[in-house]
MIDOSE-1310 file (N, C-alpha, C; in nm, 2 decimals, decimal comma, always signed):
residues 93
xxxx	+6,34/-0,26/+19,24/+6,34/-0,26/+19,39/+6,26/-0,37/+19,44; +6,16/-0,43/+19,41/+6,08/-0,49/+19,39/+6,13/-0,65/+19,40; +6,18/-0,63/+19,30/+6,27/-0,79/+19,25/+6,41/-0,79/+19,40; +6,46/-0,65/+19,41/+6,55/-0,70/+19,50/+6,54/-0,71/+19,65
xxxx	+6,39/-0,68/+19,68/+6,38/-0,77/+19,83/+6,28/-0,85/+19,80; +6,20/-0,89/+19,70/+6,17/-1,04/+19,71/+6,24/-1,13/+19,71; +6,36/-1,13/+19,60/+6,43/-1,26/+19,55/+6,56/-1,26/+19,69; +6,66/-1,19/+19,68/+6,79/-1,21/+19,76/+6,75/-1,15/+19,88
xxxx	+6,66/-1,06/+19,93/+6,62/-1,06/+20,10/+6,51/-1,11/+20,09; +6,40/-1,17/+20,05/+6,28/-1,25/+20,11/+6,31/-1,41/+20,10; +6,41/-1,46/+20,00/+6,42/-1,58/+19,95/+6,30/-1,64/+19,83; +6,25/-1,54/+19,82/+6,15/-1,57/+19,67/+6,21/-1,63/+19,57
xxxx	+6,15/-1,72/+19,47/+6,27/-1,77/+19,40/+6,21/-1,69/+19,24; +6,34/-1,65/+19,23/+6,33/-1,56/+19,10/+6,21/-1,58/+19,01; +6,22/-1,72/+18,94/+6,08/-1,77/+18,84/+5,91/-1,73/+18,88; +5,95/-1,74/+19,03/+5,80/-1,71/+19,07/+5,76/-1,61/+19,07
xxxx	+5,89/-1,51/+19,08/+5,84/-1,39/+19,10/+5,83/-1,30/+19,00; +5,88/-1,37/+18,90/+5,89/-1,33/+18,72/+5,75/-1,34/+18,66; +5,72/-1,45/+18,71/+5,61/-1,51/+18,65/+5,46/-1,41/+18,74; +5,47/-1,43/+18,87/+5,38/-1,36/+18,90/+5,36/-1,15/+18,83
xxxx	+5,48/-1,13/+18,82/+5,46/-1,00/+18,75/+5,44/-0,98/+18,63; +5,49/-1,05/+18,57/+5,37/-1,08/+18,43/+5,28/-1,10/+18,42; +5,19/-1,18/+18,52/+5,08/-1,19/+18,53/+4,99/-1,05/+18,57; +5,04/-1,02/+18,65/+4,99/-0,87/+18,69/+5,01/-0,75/+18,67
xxxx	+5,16/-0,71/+18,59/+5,11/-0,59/+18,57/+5,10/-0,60/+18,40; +5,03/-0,50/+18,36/+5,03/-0,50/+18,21/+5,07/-0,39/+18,15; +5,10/-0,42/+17,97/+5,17/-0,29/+17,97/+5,06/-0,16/+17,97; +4,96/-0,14/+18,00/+4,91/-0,02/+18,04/+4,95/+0,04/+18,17
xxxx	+4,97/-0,05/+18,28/+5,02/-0,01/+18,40/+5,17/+0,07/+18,35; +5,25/+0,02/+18,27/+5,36/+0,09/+18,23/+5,33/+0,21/+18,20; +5,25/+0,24/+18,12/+5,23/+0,37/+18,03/+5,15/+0,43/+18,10; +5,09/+0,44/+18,21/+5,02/+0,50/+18,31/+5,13/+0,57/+18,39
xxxx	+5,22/+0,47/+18,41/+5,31/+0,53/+18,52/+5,42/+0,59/+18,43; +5,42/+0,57/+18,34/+5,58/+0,67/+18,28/+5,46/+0,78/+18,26; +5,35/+0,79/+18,20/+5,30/+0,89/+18,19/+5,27/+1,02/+18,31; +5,26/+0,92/+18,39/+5,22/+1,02/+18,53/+5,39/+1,08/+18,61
xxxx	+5,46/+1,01/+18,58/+5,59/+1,04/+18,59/+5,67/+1,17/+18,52; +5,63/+1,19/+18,42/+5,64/+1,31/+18,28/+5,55/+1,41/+18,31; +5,48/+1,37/+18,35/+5,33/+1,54/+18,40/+5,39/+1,56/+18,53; +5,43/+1,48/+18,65/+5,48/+1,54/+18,76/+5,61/+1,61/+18,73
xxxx	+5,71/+1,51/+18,67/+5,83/+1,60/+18,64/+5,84/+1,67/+18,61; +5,73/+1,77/+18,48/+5,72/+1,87/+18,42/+5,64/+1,95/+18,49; +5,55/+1,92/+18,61/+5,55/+2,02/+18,71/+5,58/+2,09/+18,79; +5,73/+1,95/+18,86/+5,78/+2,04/+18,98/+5,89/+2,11/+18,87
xxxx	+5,94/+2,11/+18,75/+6,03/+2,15/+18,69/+6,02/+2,32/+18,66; +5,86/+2,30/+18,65/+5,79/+2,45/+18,62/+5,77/+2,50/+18,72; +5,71/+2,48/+18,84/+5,70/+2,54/+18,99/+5,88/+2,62/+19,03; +5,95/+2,49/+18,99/+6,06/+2,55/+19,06/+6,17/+2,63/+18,96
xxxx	+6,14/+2,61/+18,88/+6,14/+2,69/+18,77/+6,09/+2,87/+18,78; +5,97/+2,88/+18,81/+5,86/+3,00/+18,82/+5,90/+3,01/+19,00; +5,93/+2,99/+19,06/+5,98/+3,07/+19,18/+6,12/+3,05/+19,20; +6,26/+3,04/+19,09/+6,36/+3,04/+19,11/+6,42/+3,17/+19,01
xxxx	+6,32/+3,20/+18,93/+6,32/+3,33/+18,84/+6,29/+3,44/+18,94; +6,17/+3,41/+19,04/+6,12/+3,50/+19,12/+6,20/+3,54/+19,25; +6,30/+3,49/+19,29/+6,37/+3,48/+19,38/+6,42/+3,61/+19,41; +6,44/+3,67/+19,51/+6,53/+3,81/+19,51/+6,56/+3,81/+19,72
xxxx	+6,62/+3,85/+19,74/+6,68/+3,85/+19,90/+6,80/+3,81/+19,92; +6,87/+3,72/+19,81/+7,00/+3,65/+19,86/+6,98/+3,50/+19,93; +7,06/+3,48/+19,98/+7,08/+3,34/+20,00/+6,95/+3,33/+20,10; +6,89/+3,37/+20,15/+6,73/+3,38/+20,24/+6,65/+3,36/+20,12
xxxx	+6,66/+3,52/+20,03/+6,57/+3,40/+19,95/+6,55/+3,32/+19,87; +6,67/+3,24/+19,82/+6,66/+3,18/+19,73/+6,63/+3,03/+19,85; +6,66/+2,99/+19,96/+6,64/+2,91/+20,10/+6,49/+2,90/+20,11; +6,41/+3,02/+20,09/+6,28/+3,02/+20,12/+6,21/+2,97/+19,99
xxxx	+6,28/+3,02/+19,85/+6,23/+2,95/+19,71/+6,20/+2,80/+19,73; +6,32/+2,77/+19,79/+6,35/+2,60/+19,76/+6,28/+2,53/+19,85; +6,25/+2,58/+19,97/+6,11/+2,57/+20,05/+5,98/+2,56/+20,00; +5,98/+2,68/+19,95/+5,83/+2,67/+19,90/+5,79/+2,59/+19,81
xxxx	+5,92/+2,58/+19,69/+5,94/+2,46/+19,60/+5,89/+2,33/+19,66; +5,93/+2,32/+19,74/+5,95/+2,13/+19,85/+5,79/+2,15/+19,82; +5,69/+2,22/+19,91/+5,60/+2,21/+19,93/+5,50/+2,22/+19,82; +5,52/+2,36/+19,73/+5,41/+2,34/+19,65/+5,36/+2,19/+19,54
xxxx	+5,50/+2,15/+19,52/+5,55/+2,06/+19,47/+5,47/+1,89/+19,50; +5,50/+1,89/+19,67/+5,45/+1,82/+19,74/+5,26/+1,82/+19,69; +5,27/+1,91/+19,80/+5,04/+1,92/+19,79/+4,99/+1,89/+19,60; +5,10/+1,97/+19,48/+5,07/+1,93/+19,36/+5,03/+1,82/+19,33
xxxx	+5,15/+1,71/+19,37/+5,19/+1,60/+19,32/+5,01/+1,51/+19,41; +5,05/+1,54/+19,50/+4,90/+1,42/+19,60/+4,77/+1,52/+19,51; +4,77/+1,61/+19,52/+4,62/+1,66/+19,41/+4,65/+1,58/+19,27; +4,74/+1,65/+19,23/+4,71/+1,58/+19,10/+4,68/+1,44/+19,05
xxxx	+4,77/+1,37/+19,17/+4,75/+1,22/+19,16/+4,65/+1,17/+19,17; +4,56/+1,23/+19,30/+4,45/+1,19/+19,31/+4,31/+1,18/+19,19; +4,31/+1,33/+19,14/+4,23/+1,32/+19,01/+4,25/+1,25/+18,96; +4,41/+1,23/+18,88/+4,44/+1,15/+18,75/+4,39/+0,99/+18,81
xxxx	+4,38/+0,93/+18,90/+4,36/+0,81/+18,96/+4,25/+0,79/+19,00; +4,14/+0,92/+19,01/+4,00/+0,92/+18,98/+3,97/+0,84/+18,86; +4,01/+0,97/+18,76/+3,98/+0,99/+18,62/+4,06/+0,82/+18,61; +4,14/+0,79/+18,58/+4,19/+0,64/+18,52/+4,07/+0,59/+18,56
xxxx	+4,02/+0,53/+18,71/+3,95/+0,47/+18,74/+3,79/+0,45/+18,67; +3,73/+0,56/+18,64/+3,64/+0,59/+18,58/+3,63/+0,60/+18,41; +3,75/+0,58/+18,40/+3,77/+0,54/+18,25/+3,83/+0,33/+18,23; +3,80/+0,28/+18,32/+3,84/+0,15/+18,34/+3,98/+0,13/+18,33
x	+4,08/+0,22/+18,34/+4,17/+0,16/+18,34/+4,30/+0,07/+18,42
């Protein structure tokens, strides 16, 4: 996404913007982020997982599951992030 509004909506010219992201990201930035991508996915998987077992009311409450899903999901994801973005930090990475 990145590549496609710099290069054909900013007018960036492809090389430069090739070259500048090789310069900057490295492949630890990869593996930070697939990693952090895999721990969230297998969170909201399990949240909504563990209140879609728990569901009982009918269509109310399976509406109010997927609700609370949205949310717990939500506040998880910005907590967790934050630590793990602590912790990276304080481990130099």
């Amino acid at each position: 996404s990145g590549w496609f509004f710099a290069v054909p909506v900013s007018g960036i010219d492809h090389g430069s913007f090739m070259a500048n992201l090789m310069a900057q990201v490295t492949a630890v930035d990869l593996w930070v982020g697939l990693g952090k991508c895999m721990v969230f996915g297998t969170a909201v998987g399990l949240i909504a997982g563990f209140l879609g077992l728990r569901t009982t009311g009918g269509a109310t409450g399976v509406g109010k599951a997927a609700n609370d899903t949205v949310t717990m999901t939500i506040v998880l994801i910005l907590v967790a992030d934050y630590f793990v973005s602590m912790l990276l930090l304080r481990m130099g990475v």
